[in-house]
C-alpha positions as CSV (number, residue, x, y, z in Angstrom):
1,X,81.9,81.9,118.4
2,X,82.6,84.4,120.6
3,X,82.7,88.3,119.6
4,X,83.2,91.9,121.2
5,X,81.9,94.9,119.5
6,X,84.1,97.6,120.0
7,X,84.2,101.1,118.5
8,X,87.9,101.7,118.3
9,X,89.1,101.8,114.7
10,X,92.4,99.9,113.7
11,X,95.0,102.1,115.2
12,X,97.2,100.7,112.9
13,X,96.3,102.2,109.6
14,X,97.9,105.3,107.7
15,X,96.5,107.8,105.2
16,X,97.2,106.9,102.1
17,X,98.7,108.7,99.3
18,X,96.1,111.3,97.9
19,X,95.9,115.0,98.4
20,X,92.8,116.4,99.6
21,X,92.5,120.4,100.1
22,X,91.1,121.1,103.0
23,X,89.7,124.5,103.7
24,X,91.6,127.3,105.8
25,X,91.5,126.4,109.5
26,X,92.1,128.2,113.0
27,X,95.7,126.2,114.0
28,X,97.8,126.5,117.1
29,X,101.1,125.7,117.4
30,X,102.6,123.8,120.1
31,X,106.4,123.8,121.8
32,X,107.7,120.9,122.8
33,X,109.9,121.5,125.3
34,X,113.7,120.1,125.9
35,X,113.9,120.0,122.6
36,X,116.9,120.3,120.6
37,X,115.8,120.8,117.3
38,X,116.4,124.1,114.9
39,X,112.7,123.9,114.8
40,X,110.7,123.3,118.3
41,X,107.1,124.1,117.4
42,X,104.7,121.9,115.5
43,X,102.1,123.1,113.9
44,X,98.7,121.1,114.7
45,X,95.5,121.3,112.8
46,X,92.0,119.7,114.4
47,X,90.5,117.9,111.0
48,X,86.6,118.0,110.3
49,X,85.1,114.8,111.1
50,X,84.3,114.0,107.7
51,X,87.7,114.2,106.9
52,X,89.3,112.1,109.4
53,X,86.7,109.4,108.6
54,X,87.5,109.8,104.6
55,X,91.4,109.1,105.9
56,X,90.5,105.6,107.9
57,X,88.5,103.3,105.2
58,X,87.0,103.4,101.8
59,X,86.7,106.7,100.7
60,X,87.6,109.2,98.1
61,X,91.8,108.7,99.6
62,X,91.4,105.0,98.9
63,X,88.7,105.1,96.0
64,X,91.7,107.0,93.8
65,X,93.5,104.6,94.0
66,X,91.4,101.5,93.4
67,X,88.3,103.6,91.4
68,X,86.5,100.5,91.1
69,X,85.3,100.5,94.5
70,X,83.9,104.0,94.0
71,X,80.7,103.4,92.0
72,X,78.3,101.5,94.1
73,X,79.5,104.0,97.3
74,X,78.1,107.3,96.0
75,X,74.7,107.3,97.5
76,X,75.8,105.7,101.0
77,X,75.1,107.6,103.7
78,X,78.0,107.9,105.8
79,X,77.8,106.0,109.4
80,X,78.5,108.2,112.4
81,X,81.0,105.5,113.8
82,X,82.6,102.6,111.7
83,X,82.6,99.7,114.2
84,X,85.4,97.0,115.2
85,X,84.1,93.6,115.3
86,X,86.4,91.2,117.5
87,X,86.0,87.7,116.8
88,X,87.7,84.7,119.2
89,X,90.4,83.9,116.6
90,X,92.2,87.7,117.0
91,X,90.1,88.8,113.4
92,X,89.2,92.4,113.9
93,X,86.5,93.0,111.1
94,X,84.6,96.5,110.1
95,X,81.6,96.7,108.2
96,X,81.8,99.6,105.7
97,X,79.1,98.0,103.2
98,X,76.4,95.9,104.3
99,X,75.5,95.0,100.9
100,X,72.2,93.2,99.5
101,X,70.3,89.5,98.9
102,X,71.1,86.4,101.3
103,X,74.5,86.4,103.1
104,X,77.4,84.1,101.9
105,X,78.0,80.4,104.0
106,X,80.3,77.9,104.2
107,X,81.0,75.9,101.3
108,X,79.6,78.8,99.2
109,X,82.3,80.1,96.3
110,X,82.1,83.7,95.9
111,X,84.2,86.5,93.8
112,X,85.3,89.1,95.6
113,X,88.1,91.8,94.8
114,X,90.7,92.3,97.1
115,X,93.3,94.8,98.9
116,X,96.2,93.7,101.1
117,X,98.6,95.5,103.2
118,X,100.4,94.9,106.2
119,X,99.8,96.4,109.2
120,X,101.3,99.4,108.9
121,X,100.1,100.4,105.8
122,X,102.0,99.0,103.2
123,X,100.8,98.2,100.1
124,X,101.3,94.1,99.1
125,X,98.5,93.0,96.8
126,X,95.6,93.8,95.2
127,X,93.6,92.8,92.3
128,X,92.7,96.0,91.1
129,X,95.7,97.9,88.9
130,X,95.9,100.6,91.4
131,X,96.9,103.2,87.9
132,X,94.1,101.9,85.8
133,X,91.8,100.8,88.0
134,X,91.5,97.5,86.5
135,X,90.7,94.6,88.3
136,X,90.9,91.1,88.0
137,X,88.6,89.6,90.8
138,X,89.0,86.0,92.1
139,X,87.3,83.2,93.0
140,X,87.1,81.6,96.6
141,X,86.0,78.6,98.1
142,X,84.5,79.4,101.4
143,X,86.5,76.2,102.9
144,X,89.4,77.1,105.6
145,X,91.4,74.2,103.9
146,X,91.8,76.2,100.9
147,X,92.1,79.8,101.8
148,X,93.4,81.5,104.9
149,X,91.0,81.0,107.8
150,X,91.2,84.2,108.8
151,X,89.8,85.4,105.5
152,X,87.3,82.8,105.4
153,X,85.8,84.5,108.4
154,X,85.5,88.0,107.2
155,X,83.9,86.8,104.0
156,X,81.0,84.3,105.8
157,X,78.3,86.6,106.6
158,X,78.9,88.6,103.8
159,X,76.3,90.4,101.2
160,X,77.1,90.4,97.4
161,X,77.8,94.7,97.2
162,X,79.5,94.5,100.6
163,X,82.5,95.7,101.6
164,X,84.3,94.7,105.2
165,X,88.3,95.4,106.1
166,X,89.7,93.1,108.9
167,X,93.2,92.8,110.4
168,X,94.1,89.1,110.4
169,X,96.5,88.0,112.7
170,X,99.4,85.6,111.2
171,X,97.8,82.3,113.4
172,X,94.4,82.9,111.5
173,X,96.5,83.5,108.1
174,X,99.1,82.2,105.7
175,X,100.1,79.1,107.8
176,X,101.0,77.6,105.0
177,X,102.0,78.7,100.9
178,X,99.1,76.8,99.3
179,X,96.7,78.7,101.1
180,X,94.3,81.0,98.9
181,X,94.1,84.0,97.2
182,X,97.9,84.0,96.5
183,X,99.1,85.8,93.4
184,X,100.1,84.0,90.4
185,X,103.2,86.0,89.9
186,X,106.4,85.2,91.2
187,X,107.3,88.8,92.4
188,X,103.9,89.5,94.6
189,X,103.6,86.1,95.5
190,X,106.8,86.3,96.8
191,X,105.8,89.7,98.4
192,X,102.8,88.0,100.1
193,X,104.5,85.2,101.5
194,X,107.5,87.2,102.8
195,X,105.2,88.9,105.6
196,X,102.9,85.8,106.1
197,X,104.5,85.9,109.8
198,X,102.6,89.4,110.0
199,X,98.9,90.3,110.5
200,X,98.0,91.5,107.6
201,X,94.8,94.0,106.7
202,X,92.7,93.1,103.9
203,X,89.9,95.2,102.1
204,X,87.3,93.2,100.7
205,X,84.3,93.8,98.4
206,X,81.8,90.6,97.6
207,X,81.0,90.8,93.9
208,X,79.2,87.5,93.7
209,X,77.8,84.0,95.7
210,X,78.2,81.4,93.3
């Protein structure tokens, strides 16, 4: 297989919906000229590095909303850079937990706990309650027949405590509706399928090799 290490985050990620207050900062504003708006200056702040990091992966902006994924994270040491893996099929993967004990293969079934959103940010399914924090993990065969290849990929390798995010491109992905994990409910299954023709970003963490 074929892969390109890049250092590039997803460019297609948004901040999520949590307030942080940042400390006063030195700002400038900026014109932007030809303009035609009552207001023609934007007012830009330079974030800390800490912050902008917090704002693209698991961190205290995603970890309110899915608290679950906060515990084993509190004495990680931050990584300087949060690198892209490319692998031939299009999956774009990024290591944000290594995790512990042997790595997961194929064949293997493992429980893992999930986030999915499209690639512009959207929330589509998760099994953690993003209010209570409760989660409801699933179990997945490590066999492309029976879960989307894509997915397959970004869990193989994996240690049980890790945590990876990868944006899976539609070829790689819900090709077809029997394809796993798929929500049991009519409304977010229907919600998942609607955008299988989109890649799609999942959050992963690997609770177990079974």
């Amino acid at each position: 297989m074929h892969l390109q290490l890049q250092a590039l985050p997803f460019q297609t990620l948004q901040q999520l919906p949590c307030s942080f207050n940042f400390p006063p900062r030195q700002h400038k504003d900026v014109t932007i000229k030809g303009s035609h708006s009552r207001h023609p200056s934007v007012s830009v702040k330079s974030l800390p590095r800490r912050v902008f990091l917090q704002l693209m992966g698991f961190s205290p902006i995603s970890l309110c909303i899915y608290p679950l994924f906060a515990a084993p994270m509190q004495d990680m040491n931050e990584p300087e850079v949060i690198r892209t893996l490319k692998l031939s099929s299009g999956v774009r993967i990024q290591e944000i937990i290594e995790g512990e004990g042997r790595q997961a293969r194929d064949g293997d079934y493992v429980q893992v706990n999930y986030v999915c959103r499209r690639s512009n940010g959207y929330f589509v399914h998760s099994t953690v309650d993003q209010f209570s924090g409760e989660s409801s993990p699933v179990t997945l065969p490590l066999d492309e027949n029976q879960i989307i290849k894509g997915l397959k990929d970004v869990l193989t390798g994996m240690k049980v405590g890790g945590k990876r995010r990868a944006l899976i491109p539609p070829s790689v992905g819900y090709i077809n509706e029997n394809l796993k994990p798929i929500p049991d409910e009519f409304g977010p299954r229907r919600s998942l399928l609607s955008h299988a023709k989109e890649p799609l970003i999942f959050e992963v963490q690997l609770l177990k090799i079974l």
